[in-house]
C-alpha positions in Angstrom: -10.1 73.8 -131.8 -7.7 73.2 -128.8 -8.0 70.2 -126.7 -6.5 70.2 -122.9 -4.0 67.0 -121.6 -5.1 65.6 -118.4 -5.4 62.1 -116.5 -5.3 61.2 -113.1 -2.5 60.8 -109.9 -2.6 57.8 -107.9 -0.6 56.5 -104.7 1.2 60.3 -104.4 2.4 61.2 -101.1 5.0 63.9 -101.8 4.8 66.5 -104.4 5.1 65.8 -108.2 5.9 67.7 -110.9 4.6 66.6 -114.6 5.3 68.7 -117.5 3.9 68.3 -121.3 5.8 68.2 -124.5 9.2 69.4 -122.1 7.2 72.2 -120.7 4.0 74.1 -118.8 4.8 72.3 -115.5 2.3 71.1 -113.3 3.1 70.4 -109.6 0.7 68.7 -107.5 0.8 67.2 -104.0 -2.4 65.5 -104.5 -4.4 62.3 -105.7 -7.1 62.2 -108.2 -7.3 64.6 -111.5 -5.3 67.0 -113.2 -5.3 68.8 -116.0 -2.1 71.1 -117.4 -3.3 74.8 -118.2 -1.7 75.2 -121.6 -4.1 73.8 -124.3 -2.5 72.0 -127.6 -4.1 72.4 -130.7 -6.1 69.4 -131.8 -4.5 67.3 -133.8 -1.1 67.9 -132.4 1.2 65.2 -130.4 1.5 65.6 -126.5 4.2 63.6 -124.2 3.3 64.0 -120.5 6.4 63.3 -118.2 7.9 63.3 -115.0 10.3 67.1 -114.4 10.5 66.0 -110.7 10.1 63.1 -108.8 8.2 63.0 -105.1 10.8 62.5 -102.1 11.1 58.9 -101.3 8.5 57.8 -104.5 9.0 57.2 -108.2 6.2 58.3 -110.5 5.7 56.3 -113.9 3.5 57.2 -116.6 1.1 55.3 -118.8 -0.9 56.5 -121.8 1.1 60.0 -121.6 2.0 60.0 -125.2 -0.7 59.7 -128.2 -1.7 62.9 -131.0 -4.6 64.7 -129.4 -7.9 64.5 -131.4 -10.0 65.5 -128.1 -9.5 66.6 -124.7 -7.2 63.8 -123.4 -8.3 62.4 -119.9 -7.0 59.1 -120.0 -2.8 60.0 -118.6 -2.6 57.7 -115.9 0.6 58.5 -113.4 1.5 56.5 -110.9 3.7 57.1 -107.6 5.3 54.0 -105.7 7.7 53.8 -102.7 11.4 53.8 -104.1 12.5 50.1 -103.4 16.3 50.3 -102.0 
């Protein structure tokens, strides 16, 4: 079976864009879940990343890399204020 990648956004104020395994990019502008439309087949490595950074923020990821044995819910990206 096919499992989807998802997680959840936190402290965004611009618009982000994530992509999985170097593709099916994902912008979002908003807090809270996400999930990218193109499923990977169970047992088959993901690596969520940043394509584009917000204006003004920088986004980090935890937990975006693992081998999905489920649907993964558990990405956790995070936008802060760029510090000059």
């Amino acid at each position: 079976s096919d499992a989807t990648i998802g997680g959840t956004v936190s402290g965004l104020t611009g618009t982000l864009v994530l992509q999985n395994n170097g593709g099916n990019p994902l912008a979002t502008a908003t807090n809270g879940p996400f999930t990218f439309t193109s499923l990977i087949q169970n047992g088959s490595p993901y690596s969520v990343t940043v394509r584009t950074q917000p204006t003004g923020q920088t986004c980090t990821v935890a937990n975006g890399t693992g081998t999905a044995t489920a649907n993964v819910t558990n990405v956790a990206v995070t936008a802060q204020l760029l510090r000059f």
